[in-house]
N, C-alpha and C positions, 0 to 999 in steps of 0.2 A: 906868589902863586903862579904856579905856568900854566901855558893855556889847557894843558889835559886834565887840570884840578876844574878850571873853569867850567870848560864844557860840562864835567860832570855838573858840575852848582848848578848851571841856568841850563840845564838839560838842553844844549846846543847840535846843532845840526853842523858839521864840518863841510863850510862850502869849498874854501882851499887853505890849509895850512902848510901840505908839502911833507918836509919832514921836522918844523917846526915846532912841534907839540911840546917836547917836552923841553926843547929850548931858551923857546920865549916865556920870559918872565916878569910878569906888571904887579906894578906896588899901586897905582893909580889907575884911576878911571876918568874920562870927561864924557858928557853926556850933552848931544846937542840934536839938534835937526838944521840949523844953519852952518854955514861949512865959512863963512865969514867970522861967526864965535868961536867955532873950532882954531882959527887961524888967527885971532886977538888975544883970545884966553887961555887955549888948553899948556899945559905942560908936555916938554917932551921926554917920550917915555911913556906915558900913559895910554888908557886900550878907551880906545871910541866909543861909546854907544851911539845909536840912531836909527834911526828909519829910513834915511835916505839911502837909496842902494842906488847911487847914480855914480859916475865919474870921478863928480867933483866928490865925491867920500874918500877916494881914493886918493886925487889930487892933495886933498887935504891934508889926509892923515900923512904920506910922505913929507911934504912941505911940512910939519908941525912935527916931524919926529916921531909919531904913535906907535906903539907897539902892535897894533891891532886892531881890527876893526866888527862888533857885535851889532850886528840888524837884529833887531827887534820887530816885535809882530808877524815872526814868521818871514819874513821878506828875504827874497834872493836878488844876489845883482844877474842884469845881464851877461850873457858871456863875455861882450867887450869890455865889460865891468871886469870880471873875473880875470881876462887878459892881462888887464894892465894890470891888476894885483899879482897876479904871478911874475911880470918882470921886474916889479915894486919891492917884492917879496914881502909883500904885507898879509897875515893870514887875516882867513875871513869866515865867521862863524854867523849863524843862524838862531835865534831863537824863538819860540813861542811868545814868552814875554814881552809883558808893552816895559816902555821904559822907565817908567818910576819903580816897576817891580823887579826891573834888573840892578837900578842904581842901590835900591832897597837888601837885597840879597848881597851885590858885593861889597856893600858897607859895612853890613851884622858879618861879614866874611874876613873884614879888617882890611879892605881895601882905600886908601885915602884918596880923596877929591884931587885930581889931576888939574885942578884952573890957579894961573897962576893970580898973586893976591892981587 
């Protein structure tokens, strides 16, 4: 799936993707709010979910290889958040969704669990 299928699924708000859209393409999702289980367990390759719109989201997902990064509940990072994702080139989407109803959606979408066993 690439990220322009995505956004449409979880009716996402495009904070920066660039020209990313139809690019980047996740088979996997990891879904955390610690950026410590992001960095133990995810897969790389796979698209973030969380709530944390902080630094370390961004730190993270480059260090663990992500494809991308979905805040839920609405949530936007800072600009300096946003900075460092533009030189990361990690895109960064927005949605309404809390995250069981994101991880729910890109499941029944056929996206498999990004944590490694």
């Amino acid at each position: 799936m690439n990220l322009g299928e995505l956004i449409q699924l979880l009716d996402c708000e495009v904070v920066w993707a660039d020209d990313l859209i139809d690019e980047v393409h996740v088979e996997s999702c990891f879904a955390a709010d610690l950026m410590s289980d992001v960095l133990a367990f995810s897969e790389p390759g796979a698209l973030l979910i969380t709530g944390l719109a902080s630094v370390q989201s961004i730190h993270a997902a480059d260090v663990a290889d992500l494809k991308g990064i979905v805040y839920v509940a609405s949530k936007r990072p800072a600009e300096q958040v946003l900075e460092l994702a533009r030189r990361r080139g990690i895109p960064l989407l927005s949605t309404r969704m809390g995250m069981f109803e994101v991880c729910a959606v890109l499941r029944e979408a056929g996206l498999k669990p990004g944590a490694k066993p």
